[in-house]
Structure formats: C-alpha cells, structure tokens
C-alpha positions as CSV (number, residue, x, y, z in Angstrom):
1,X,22.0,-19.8,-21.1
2,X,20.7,-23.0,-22.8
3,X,21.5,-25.0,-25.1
4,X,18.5,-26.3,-27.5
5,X,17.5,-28.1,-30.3
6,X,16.4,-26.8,-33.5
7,X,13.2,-28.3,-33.1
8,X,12.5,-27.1,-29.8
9,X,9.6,-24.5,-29.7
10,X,9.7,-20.6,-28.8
11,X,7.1,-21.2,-26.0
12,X,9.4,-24.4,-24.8
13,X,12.1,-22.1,-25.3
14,X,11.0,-19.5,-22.8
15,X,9.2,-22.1,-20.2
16,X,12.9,-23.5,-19.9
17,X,14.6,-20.6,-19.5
18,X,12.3,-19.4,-17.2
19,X,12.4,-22.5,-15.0
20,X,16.3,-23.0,-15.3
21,X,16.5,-18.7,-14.0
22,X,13.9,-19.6,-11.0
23,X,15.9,-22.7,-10.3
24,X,19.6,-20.8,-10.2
25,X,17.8,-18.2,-8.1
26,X,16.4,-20.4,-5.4
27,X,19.8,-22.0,-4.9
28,X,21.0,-18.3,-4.2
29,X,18.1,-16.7,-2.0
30,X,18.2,-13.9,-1.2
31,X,21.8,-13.6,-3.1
32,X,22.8,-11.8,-6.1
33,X,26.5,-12.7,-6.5
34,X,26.9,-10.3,-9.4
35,X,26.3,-7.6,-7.0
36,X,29.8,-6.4,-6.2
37,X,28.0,-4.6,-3.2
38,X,25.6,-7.4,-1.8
39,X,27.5,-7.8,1.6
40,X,25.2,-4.8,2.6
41,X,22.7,-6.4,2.0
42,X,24.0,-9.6,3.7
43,X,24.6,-7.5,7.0
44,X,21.5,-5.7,7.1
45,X,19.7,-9.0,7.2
46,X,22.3,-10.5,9.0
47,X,21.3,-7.4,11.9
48,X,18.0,-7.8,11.6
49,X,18.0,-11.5,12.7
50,X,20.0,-10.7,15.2
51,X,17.6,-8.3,16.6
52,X,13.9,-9.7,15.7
53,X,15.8,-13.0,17.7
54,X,15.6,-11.4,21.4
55,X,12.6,-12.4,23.2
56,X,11.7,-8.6,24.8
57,X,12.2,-5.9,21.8
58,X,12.6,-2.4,22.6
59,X,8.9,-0.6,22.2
60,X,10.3,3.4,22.2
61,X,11.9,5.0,19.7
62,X,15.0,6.0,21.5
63,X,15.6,2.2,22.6
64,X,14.9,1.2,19.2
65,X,17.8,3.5,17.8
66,X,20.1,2.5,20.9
67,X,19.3,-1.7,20.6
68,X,20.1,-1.5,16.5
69,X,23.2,0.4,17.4
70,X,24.4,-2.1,20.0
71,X,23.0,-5.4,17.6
72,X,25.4,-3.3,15.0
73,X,28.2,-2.7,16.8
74,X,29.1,-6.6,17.2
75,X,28.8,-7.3,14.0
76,X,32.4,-8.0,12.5
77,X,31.2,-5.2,9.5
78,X,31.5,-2.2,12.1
79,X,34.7,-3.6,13.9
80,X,36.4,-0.5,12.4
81,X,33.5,2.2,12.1
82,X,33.6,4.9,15.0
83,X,30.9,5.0,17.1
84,X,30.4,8.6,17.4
85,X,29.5,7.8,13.7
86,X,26.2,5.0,14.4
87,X,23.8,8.0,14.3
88,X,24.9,10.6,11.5
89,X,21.3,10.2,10.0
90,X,19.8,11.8,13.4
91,X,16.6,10.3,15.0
92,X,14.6,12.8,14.7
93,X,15.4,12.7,10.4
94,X,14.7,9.0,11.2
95,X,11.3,9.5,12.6
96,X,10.6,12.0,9.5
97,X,11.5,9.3,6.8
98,X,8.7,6.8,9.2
99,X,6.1,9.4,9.2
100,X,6.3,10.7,5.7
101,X,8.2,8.1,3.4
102,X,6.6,8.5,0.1
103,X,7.6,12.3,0.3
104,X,10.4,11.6,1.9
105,X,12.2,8.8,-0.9
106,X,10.8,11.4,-3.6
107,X,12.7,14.4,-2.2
108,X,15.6,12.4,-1.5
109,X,15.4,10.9,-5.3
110,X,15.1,14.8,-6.5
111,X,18.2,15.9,-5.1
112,X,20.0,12.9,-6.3
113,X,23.1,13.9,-8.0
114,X,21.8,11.4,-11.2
115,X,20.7,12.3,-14.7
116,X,16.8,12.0,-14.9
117,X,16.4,9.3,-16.5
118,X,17.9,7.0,-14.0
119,X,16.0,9.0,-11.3
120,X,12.7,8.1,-13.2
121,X,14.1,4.0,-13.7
122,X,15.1,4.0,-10.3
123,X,11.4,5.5,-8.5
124,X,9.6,2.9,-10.7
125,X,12.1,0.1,-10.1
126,X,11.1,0.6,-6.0
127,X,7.7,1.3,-6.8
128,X,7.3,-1.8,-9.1
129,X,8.8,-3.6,-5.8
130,X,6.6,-2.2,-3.5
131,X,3.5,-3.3,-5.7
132,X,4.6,-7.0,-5.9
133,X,5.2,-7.0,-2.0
134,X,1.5,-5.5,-2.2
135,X,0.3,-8.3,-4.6
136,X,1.6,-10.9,-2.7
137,X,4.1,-12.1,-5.5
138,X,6.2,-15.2,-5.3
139,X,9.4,-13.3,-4.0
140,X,11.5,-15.7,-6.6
141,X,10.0,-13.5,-9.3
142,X,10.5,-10.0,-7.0
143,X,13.9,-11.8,-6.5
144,X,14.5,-12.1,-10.7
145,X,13.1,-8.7,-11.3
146,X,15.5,-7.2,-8.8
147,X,18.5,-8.3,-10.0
148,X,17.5,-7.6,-13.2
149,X,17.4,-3.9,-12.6
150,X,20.6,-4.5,-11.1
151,X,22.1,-5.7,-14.4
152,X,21.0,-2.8,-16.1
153,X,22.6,-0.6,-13.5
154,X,26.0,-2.9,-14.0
155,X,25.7,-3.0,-17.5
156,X,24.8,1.4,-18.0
157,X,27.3,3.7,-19.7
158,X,25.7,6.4,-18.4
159,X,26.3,6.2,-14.7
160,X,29.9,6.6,-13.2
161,X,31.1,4.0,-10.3
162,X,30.1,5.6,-7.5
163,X,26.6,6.2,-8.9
164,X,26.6,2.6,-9.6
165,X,27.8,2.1,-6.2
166,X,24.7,3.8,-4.6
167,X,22.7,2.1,-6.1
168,X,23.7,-1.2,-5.8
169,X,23.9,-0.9,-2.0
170,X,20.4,-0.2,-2.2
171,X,19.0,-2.6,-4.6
172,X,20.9,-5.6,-2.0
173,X,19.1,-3.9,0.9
174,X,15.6,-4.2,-0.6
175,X,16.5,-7.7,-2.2
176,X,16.9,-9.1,1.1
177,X,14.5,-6.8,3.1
178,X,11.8,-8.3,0.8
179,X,13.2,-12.0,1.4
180,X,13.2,-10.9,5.5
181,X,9.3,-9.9,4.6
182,X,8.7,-13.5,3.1
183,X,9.6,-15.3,6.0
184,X,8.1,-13.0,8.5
185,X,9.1,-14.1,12.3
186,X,6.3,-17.0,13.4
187,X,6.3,-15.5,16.9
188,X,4.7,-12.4,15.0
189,X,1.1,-12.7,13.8
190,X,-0.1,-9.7,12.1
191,X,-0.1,-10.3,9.0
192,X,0.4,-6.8,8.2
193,X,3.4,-6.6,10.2
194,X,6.7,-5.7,8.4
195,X,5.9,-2.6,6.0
196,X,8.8,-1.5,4.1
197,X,7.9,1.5,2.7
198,X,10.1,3.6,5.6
199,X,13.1,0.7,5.4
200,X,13.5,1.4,1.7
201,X,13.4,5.5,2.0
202,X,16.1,5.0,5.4
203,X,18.2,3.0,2.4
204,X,18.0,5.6,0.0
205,X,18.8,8.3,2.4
206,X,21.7,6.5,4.4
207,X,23.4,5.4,1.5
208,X,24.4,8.8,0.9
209,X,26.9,8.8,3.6
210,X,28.3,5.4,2.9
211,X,27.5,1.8,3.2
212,X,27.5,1.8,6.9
213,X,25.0,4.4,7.2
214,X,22.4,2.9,4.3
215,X,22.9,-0.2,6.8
216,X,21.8,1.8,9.8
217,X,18.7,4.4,8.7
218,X,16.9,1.2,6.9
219,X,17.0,-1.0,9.9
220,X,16.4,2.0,12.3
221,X,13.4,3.2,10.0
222,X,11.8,-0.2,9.4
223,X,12.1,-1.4,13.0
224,X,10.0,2.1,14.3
225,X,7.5,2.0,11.1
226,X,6.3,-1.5,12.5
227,X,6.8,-1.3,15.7
C-alpha cells in the first residue's frame, strides 16, 4: 500500500497506513467498490432516503409495509421485479423478525446452508458491528472493519459463489445501514432512534430469496422496529 523508507519506524509504519486506509475510506463512504454486490446496498439506502424524506410517515404497520413497497417500486432496481413478488417475506414473519430479532438472526444463521465455521465468523462479524454502533465508534473504523470481513469472504476457498453472494448482499446492507445510523435525520431527536438490530435479521432473512427481497425485509423490519 506504501511505499517507505528504510528508516521509517514500525509504529510510523502503521500510523501511515492507518491514516492513508481512513483517508481512501472517507472518499468512498459508505462504498466498498470491491463489493461486486454493493448496489444492494446503494438501493437500500437509496429507499430509505426516499422514504425518511416525506414530511407525514406512515405510523401502522400495514402502511409501513404498503409506503416501502410503493418508495420501492419507483426505484429504477424494481423496474423489472413483479409486484405480486414485494411481499414474499409476509408481514406477519416481518413483525416476528421486529419482536424477537436476536432469536430470530440465530435461527436463521442455524439453518444456513454454510459450513460452521463461517456461520460462527459471520454471527460475530454482525455482533462485533452491533457493539461498535453500541460504543458509539467512529463509523470510518465500523466502515474499515466491514469491509474487511468482506475481503475475507472474497478472498475464502471455502465458500462457493453464491454463498459468497449472500453474504455480500448483506455485509453492503449493514455497511450502509450503519452509515444511514451516523447521519440520523435532524428532524428526528431521539437519540435512540434508529436500532438496527431487526434491519440486520430482515437482511439475513430476505436475502435468501434474492437481492430484491434482502432489500425489502431490512427496510420493512427496521422502519417498524423504530417506529
């Protein structure tokens, strides 16, 4: 990554390379260009905006579901996607995944068709991301540990393509989910607000069907967990 002179300290070493990483990473925020599969998450946020940008948000559940279908439907990603097909995750496994996420993602995780060792990488990895929303990190250095899990997923000879697939969709959904979280809306002032816990388990579960869907449960199970 650099180049350095032979005098040039181990501790100067790693200050640089550190500070040269954060620097290429704010330039890209919330990006991860080596993601082949980060226009999901470039959609879901792209959604989101859309929806957290009208004045008079829906307050039920079943106008929640019906408002993120619509915001959906108009994006140029669903021109071709049927929509008889905007709610094959149903509502009412929707309003599970809000009320019990953390036994929700682990069942989902369980039944996984991965080895176990990339089930157990792949709890901690959104575990690890959870606790640094928690801690308040910087989300440059969320942002740096994210995709480096998702080199490792890139760069594993253990997992076929469409493994890698799945989880790539969902690593870019919680990249910029998190970076959504960051700049949390001004007009909204509970600091609390915007949980992820739900929006992360609707990623993991939609992505099962496809892209599309991963897109759809997250928003639709974020959106009711805070509402």
């Amino acid at each position: 990554m650099l180049f350095v002179s032979c005098e040039t300290t181990e501790s100067e070493l790693i200050s640089s390379e550190t500070n040269t990483l954060s620097k290429k990473s704010e330039d890209l925020l919330p990006l991860n260009p080596t993601n082949s599969y980060d226009f999901v998450g470039q959609v879901h946020y792209d959604i989101s905006t859309s929806y957290f940008a009208d004045s008079n948000l829906p307050k039920t559940i079943d106008s929640i579901v019906s408002q993120v279908n619509l915001k959906a439907s108009i994006h140029p990603f669903f021109d071709d996607f049927l929509s008889a097909d905007y709610n094959l995750v149903p509502q009412s496994r929707i309003v599970y995944l809000v009320s019990d996420s953390h036994g929700a993602f682990d069942s989902i995780v369980d039944d996984l068709p991965l080895n176990v060792t990339a089930k157990n990488d792949f709890r901690l990895f959104v575990e690890t991301v959870l606790s640094k929303v928690d801690n308040d990190e910087d989300y440059i250095d969320i942002h740096n540990y994210i995709v480096h899990y998702e080199s490792t997923i890139q760069d594993s000879g253990e997992l076929s393509a469409s493994e890698k697939e799945y989880l790539l969709t969902v690593t870019s959904i919680i990249r910029h989910s998190v970076y959504a979280k960051k700049k949390r809306p001004k007009k909204n002032t509970d600091l609390d607000w915007y949980w992820l816990n739900a929006k992360f388990t609707g990623a993991v579960e939609g992505a099962q069907y496809g892209k599309s869907h991963a897109i759809l449960t997250a928003l639709k199970a974020g959106i009711i967990e805070n509402k």
